[in-house]
C-alpha positions in Angstrom: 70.8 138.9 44.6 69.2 140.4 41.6 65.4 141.8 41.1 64.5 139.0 39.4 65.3 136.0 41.8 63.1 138.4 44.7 60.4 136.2 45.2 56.7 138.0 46.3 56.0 137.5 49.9 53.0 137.0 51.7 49.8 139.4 52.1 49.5 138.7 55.8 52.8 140.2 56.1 51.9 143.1 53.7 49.0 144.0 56.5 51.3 143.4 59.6 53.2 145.6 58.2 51.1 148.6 57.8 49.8 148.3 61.0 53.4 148.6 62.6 53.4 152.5 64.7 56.0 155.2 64.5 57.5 154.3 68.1 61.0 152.4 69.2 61.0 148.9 69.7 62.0 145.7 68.7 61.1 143.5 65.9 61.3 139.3 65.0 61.0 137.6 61.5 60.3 134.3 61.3 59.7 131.6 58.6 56.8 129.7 57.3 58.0 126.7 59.8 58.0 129.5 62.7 61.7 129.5 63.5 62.8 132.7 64.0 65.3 134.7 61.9 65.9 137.5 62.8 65.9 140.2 66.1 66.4 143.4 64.9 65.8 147.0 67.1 64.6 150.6 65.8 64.3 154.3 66.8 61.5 154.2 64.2 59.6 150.7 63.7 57.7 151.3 61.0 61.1 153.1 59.1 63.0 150.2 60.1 60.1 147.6 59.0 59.6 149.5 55.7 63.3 149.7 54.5 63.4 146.3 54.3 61.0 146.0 51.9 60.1 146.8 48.1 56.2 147.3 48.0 55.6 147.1 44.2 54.6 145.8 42.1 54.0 143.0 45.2 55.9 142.7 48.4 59.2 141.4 48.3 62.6 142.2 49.4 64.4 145.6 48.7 66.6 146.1 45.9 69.7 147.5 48.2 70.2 144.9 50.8 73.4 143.4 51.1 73.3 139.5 49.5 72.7 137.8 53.6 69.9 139.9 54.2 68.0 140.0 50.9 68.3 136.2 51.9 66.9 136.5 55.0 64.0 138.8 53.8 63.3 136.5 50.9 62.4 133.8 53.8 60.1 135.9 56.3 56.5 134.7 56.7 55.3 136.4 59.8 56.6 139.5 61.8 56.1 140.1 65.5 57.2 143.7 67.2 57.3 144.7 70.9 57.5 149.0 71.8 59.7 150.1 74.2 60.1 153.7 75.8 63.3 154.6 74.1 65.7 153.8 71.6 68.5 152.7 74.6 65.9 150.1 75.8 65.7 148.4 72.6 69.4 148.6 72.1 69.5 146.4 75.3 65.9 144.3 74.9 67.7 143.4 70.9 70.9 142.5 72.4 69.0 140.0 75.5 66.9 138.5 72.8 70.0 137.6 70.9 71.5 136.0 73.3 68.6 133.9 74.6 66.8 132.7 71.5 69.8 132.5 68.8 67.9 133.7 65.5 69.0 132.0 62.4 70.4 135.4 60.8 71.8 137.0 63.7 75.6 137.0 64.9 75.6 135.1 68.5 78.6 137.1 70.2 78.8 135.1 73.3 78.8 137.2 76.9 82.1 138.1 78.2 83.0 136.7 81.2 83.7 138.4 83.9 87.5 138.6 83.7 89.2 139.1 87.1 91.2 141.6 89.2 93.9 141.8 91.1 92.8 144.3 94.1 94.6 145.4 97.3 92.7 147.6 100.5 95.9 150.0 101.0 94.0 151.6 103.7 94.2 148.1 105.7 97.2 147.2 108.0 99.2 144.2 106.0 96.8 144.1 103.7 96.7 141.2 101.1 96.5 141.0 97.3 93.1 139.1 96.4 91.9 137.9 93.0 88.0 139.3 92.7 85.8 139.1 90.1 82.9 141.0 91.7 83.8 144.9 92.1 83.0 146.8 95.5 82.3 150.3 95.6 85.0 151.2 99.0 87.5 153.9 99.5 91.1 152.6 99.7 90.9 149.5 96.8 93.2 149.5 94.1 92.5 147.0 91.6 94.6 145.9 88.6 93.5 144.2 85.5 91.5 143.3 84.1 93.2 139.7 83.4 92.0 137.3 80.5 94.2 134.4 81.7 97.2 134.2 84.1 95.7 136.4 86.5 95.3 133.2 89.2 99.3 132.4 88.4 100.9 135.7 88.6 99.0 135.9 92.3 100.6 132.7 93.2 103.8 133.6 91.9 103.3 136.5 94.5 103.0 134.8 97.4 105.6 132.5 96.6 108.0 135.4 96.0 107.0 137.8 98.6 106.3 137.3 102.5 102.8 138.6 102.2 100.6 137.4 105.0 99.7 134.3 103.0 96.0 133.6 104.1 93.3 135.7 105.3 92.8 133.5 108.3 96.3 134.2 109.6 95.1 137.9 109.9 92.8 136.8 113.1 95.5 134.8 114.5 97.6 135.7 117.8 100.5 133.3 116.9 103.1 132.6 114.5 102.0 129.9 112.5 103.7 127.6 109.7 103.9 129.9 107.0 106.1 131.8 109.3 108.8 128.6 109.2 108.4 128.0 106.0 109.9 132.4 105.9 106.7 132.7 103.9 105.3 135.1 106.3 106.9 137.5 108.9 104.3 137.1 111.5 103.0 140.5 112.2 100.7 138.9 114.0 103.4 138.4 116.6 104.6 142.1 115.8 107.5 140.8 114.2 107.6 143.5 111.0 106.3 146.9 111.5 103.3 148.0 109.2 106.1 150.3 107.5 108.6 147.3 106.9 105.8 145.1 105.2 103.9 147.9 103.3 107.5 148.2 101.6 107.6 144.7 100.2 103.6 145.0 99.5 105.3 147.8 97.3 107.4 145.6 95.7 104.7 143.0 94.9 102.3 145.8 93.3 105.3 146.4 91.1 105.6 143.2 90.3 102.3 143.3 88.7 102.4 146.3 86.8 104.8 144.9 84.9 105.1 141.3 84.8 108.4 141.0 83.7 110.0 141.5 87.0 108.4 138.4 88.4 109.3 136.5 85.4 113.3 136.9 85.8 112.5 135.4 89.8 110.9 132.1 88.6 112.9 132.0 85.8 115.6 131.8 88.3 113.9 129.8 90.7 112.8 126.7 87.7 116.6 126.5 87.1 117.6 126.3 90.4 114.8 123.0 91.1 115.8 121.8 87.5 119.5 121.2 89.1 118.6 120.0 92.1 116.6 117.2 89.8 113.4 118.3 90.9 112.2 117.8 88.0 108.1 118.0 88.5 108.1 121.4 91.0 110.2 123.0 88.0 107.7 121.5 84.9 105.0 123.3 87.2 107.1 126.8 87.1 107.7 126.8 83.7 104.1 126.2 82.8 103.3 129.0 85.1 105.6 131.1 83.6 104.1 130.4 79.8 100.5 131.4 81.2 102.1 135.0 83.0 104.2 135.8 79.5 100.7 135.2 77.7 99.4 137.9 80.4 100.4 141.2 78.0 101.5 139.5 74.4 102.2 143.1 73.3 104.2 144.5 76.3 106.7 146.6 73.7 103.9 148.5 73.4 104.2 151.5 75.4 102.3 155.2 75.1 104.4 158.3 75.6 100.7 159.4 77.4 99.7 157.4 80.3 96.2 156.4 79.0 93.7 153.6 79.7 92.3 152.6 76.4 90.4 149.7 75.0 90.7 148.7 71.8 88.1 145.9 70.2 89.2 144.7 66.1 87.7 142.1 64.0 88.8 140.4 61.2 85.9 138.2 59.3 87.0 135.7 56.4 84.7 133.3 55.0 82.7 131.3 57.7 84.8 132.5 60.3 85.8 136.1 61.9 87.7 136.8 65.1 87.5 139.8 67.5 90.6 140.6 70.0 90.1 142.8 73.0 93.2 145.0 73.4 93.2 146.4 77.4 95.6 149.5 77.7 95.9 151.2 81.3 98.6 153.3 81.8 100.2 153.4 78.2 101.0 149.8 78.7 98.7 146.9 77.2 98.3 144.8 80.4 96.0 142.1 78.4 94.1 140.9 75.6 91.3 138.2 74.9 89.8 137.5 72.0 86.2 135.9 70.3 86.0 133.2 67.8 82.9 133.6 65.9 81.4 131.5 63.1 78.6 132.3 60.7 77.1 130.3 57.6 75.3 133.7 56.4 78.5 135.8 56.5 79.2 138.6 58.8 77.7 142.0 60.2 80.7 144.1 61.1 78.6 146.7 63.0 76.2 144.3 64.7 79.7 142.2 65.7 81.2 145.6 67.5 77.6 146.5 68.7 77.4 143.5 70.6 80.8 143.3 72.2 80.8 146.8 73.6 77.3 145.9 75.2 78.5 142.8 76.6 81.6 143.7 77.7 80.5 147.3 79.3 77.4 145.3 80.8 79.8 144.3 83.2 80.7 146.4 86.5 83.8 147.7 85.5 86.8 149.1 88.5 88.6 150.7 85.5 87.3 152.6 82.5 88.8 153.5 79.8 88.7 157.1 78.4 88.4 155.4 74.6 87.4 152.4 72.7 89.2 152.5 70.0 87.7 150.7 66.8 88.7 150.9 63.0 85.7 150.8 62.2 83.1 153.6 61.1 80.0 152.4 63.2 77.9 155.2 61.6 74.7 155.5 63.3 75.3 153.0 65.8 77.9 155.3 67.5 76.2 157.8 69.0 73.3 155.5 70.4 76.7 153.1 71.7 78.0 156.2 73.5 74.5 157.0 74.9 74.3 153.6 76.5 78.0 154.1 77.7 76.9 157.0 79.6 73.7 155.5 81.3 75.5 152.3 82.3 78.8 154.0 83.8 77.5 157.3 84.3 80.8 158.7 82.6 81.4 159.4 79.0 83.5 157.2 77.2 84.1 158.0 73.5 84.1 155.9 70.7 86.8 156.6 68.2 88.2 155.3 64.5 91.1 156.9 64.4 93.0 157.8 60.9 96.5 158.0 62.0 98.9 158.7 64.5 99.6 156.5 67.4 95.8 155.2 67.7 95.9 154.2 64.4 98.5 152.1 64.8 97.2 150.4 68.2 94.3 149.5 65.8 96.3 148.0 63.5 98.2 146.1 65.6 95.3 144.4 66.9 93.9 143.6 63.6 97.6 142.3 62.6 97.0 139.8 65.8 93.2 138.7 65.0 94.5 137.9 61.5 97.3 135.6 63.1 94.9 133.8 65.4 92.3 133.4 62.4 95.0 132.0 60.2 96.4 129.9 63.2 92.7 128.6 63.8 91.8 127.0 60.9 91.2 123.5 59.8 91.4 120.6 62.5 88.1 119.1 63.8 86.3 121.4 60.9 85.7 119.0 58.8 83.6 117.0 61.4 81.4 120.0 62.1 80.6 120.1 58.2 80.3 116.7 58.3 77.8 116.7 61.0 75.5 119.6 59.7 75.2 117.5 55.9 74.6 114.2 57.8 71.7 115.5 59.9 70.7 118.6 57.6 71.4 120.9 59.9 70.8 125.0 59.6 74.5 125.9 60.4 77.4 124.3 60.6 77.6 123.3 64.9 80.9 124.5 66.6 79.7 124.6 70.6 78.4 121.8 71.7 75.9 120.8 74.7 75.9 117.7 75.3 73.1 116.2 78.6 73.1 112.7 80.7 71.4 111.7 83.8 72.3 108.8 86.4 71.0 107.6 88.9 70.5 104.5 91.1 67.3 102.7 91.2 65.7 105.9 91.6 68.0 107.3 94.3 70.6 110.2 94.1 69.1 111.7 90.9 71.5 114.5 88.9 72.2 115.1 85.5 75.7 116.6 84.0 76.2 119.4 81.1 79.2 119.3 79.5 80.7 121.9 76.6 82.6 121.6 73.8 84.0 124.2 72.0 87.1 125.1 69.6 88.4 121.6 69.5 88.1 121.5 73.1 86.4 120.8 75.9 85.0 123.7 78.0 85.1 122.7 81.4 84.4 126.1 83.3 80.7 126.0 81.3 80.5 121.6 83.2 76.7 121.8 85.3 75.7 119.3 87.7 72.1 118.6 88.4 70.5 117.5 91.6 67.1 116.4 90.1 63.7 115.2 91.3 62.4 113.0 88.7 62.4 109.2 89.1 62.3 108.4 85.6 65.0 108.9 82.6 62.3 111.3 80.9 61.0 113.0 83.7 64.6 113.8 84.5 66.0 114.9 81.2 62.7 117.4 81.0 63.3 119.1 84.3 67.2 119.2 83.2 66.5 120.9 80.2 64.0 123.0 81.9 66.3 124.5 83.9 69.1 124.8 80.9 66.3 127.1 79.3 66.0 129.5 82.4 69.9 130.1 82.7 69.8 130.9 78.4 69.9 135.0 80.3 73.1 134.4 81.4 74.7 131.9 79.1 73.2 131.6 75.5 72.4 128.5 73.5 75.1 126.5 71.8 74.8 125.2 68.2 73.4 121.8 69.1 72.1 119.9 72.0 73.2 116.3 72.2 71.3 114.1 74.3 72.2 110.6 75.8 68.5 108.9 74.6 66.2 108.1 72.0 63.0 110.1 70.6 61.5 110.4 73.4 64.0 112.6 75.2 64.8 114.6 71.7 60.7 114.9 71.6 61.1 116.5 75.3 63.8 119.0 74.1 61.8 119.9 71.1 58.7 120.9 72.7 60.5 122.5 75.0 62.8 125.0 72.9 59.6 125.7 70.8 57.2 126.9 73.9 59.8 129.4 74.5 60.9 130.3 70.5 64.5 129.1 70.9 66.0 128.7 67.9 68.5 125.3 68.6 68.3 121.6 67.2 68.7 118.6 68.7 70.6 115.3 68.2 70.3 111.9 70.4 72.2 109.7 70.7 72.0 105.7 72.4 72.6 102.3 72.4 70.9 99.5 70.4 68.8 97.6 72.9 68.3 93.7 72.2 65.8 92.3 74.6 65.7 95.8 76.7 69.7 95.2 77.2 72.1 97.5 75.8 73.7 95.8 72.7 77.7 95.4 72.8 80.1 93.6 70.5 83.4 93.3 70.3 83.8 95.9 73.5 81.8 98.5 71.4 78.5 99.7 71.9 76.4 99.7 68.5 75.6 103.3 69.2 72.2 104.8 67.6 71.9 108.5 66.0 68.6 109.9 65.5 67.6 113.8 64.8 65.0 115.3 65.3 62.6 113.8 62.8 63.3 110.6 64.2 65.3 109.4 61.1 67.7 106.8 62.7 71.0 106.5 61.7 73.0 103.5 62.3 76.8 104.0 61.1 80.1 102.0 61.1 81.8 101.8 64.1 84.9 103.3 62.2 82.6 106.1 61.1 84.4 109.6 62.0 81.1 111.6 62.8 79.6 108.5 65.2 83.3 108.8 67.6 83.3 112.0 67.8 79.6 112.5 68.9 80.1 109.3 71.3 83.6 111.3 72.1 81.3 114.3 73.9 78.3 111.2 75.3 81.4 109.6 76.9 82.8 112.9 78.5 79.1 113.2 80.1 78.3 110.0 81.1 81.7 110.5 82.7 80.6 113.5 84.4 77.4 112.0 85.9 78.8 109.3 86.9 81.4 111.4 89.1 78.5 113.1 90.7 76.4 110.6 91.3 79.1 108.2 92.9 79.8 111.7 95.6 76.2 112.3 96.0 75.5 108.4 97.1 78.3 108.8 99.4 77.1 111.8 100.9 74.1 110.7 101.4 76.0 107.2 103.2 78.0 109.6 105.4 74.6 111.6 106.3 72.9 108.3 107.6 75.9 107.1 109.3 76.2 110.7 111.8 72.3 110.6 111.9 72.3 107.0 113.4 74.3 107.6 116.2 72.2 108.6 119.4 72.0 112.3 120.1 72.0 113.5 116.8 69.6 114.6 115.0 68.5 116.7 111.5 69.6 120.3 113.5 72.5 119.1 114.8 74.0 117.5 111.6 73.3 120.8 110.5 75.1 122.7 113.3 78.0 120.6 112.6 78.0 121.2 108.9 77.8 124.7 109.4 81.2 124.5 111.2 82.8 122.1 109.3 81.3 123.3 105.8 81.7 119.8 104.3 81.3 115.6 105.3 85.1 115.5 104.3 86.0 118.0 106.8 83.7 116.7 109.6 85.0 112.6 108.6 88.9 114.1 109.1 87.8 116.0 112.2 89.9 115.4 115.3 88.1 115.1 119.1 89.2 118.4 120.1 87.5 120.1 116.9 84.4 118.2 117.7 84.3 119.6 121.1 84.0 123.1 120.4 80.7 122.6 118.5 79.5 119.8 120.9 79.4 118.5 124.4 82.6 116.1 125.4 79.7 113.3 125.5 78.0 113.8 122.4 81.7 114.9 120.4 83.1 111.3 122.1 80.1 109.0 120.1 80.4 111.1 117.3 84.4 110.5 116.9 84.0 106.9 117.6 81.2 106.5 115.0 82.8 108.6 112.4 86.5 106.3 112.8 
């Protein structure tokens, strides 16, 4: 951008930013509509502030910025700033403002989740291997990991393999049970292996995990064995399981002569889109990887991308550290204040390195080799809707995750609401929400949905676009909304033509309504790509409330049926549920399992009423 297309900018902003102090803290830009642009943080505000700017002959952006930020600049109308104590609070107030309000100009690098662990108490007797997410600070757990997919397979695989006391219920027990039969299990709860005997195969198992392969050759052997025998189905489950433990460590050649945990994060930007792989090294060995699929209309900040994951991902409570993140990339000033927050949020220090050459040089490379691969194997498909979707409502950016919002209910009874995701040509079902909701009208309910959407943007940030089953009314809900809180989202609707207050059909298809959020209608073809795919994602959540809403109603049948019968009441439904944790269990329960929570009288009514 050269000096002559740098327009002048405002004189309110000229004052606000003289009147910026000398102190560390964080600072928004937004546009003349108010939308916000840009969160940035600083050691030094008024620095920060300032070197954005060229100050004469009028205000206006500085000659030096990069093309996406003179851009930015050339678009701010009013500035806001809050002080913090230090420069590691505003490292972690930038990055939680990010996340929740999604400024135009900033990189939205999505929160890790939390990948799980395989952990086993070796100071218990026959312990069992677990799959845990949440870490516990006791003596005598080793964990394993951490796992970006596979981990839930390899466990089974496990217990499948190895007679490993199979459930943590069979622990309390006093008798050999079925597992036992099936030669699952070797029952020391009967004493029939000694603690020596099964720590042996426990060996084994741990093994087993540490390198994957061995369990591999077993159900390799085991799928062919069910494939002759015809059993067609059990061995189509193996070898799917098998594909999902071979994707566990993608790089298992890989293999340090010195036995050290590393982590290594690259990214690869090109165009619109970048991608960033996770490389986890423990050991010498690369146990996993994950990677990140970002997407930007205003190109790409390689620091803020690297900035971002390593305060994400390190957010976390972590079992195993690594002694180095490896990166090749020179972060510049942003290393030593990374390595700072390193050392306050795991109290150990954990280096950052770019390394030149040698062996780390090349585990950097590799993983660049492999973001390139997935960037190039990511391209195209459902892309071209996306575009097509931004020009056809004039959107900022082009939308690649999806929200999508419905409600259901009947005649004002059993009330929820569903979320559903969609994301990389996919579906995201682990990000599905159910709503219970109070409202006992369509608006009321959407409102206190969205409400509550808003609250969990902490933990899980805004999409690209909201799509909601209704008209202008529920976009004018969603609107206010997002702007009483300065999130920086848009909204779609989308519902059916209404001829005499009844939905419209003909020929079997609805004559489905767009609107944005101008309330500009848009009534296209039923052959129209852009209209399926956005009824596509409606569908999926109308799907999904309806689901709920048929198991609420029958909850809510099989309440009233155990509250009608005589001698129940409110705290004894309770008492039951408490034992039986669900209706399904209670309905299945037999007369003897009724009778250890109530009197033979009471259990007797309660059977007969329940079959």
């Amino acid at each position: 951008m050269d000096s002559a297309s740098l327009q002048p900018l405002s004189q309110a902003l000229l004052e606000t930013i003289k009147k910026v102090p000398n102190k560390s803290g964080v600072y928004h830009y937004f546009d003349s509509s108010g939308r916000l642009l840009y969160v940035g943080k600083a050691k030094n505000l008024k620095n920060r502030i300032k070197s954005y700017f060229r100050f004469s002959p009028h205000l206006a952006p500085a000659p030096n910025l990069s093309l996406r930020i003179a851009k930015m600049v050339s678009q701010i109308a009013q500035m806001r700033y809050l002080i913090v104590e230090n420069e590691n609070d505003a490292l972690i107030l930038e990055n939680s403002l990010i996340k929740q309000l999604k400024p135009k100009y900033n990189i939205l690098l999505r929160d890790d989740k939390t990948y799980p662990y395989l952990c086993v108490d070796l100071q218990e007797d026959f312990a069992r291997i677990n799959l845990v997410r949440k870490i516990k600070k006791t003596q005598g757990l080793r964990y394993f990991g951490p796992f970006s997919s596979g981990a839930r397979e390899l466990l089974d695989s496990l217990y499948e393999t190895f007679p490993l006391v199979q459930r943590e219920s069979c622990k309390r027990g006093k008798k050999a049970c079925l597992f036992y039969q099936l030669k699952s299990c070797l029952a020391p709860c009967e004493g029939r292996i000694s603690k020596e005997a099964y720590n042996e195969i426990l060996q084994k198992a741990i093994e087993c995990i540490e390198n994957p392969k061995k369990i591999l050759v077993k159900l390799e052997e085991k799928m062919q064995s069910l494939s002759d025998e015809l059993r067609f189905e059990e061995a189509l489950i193996l070898r799917d399981r098998i594909a999902k433990i071979k994707q566990l460590n993608p790089l298992s050649s890989v293999d340090f002569a010195e036995l050290l945990d590393l982590d290594i994060f690259a990214l690869v930007c090109e165009e619109k889109n970048a991608v960033l792989i996770k490389l986890f090294m423990r050991n010498g060995k690369i146990i996993s990887s994950a990677t990140h699929n970002i997407r930007s209309e205003n190109g790409f900040d390689e620091c803020a991308i690297y900035k971002q994951a390593i305060l994400n991902y390190y957010s976390n409570s972590l079992p195993i550290l690594p002694k180095q993140i490896l990166i090749p990339h020179d972060l510049g000033e942003h290393k030593e204040e990374l390595e700072n927050f390193l050392r306050q949020q795991t109290g150990k220090k954990i280096s950052i390195v770019s390394p030149k050459s040698g062996d780390k040089k090349h585990l950097c490379d590799l993983a660049l080799q492999n973001a390139r691969e997935i960037l190039r194997l990511e391209r195209d498909t459902e892309n071209e809707i996306f575009q097509a979707l931004k020009d056809l409502f004039a959107l900022q950016n082009v939308p690649y995750r999806f929200e999508v919002f419905d409600t259901s209910h009947h005649r004002g009874m059993q009330c929820v609401g569903s979320m559903i995701v969609y994301e990389g040509n996919a579906f995201q079902k682990d990000s599905y929400r159910h709503y219970i909701l109070e409202g006992r009208d369509e608006y009321a309910q959407m409102q206190e949905m969205l409400e509550r959407r808003i609250r969990d943007f902490k933990q899980e940030s805004p999409p690209d676009l909201w799509i909601l089953d209704g008209g202008s009314g529920q976009i004018n809900i969603a609107k206010t909304l997002l702007e009483s809180v300065g999130i920086n989202l848009q909204v779609i609707g989308i519902s059916k033509e209404k001829i005499d207050n009844k939905a419209h059909r003909a020929k079997g298809s609805a004559r489905d309504i767009l609107r944005d959020e101008s309330a500009r209608v848009y009534r296209l073809p039923p052959s129209d790509k852009r209209l399926q795919f956005v009824q596509k994602l409606r569908d999926e959540a109308h799907r999904f409330a309806i689901t709920f809403h048929q198991k609420q109603k029958q909850k809510t049948m099989r309440q009233s049926r155990i509250l009608a019968i005589k001698g129940v009441g409110v705290a004894t439904q309770n008492k039951l549920l408490s034992f039986f944790g669900s209706f399904e269990s209670l309905q299945n329960a037999s007369l003897q399992d009724l009778e250890k929570v109530l009197s033979k009288h009471l259990a007797h009514d309660v059977f007969l009423a329940l079959h």
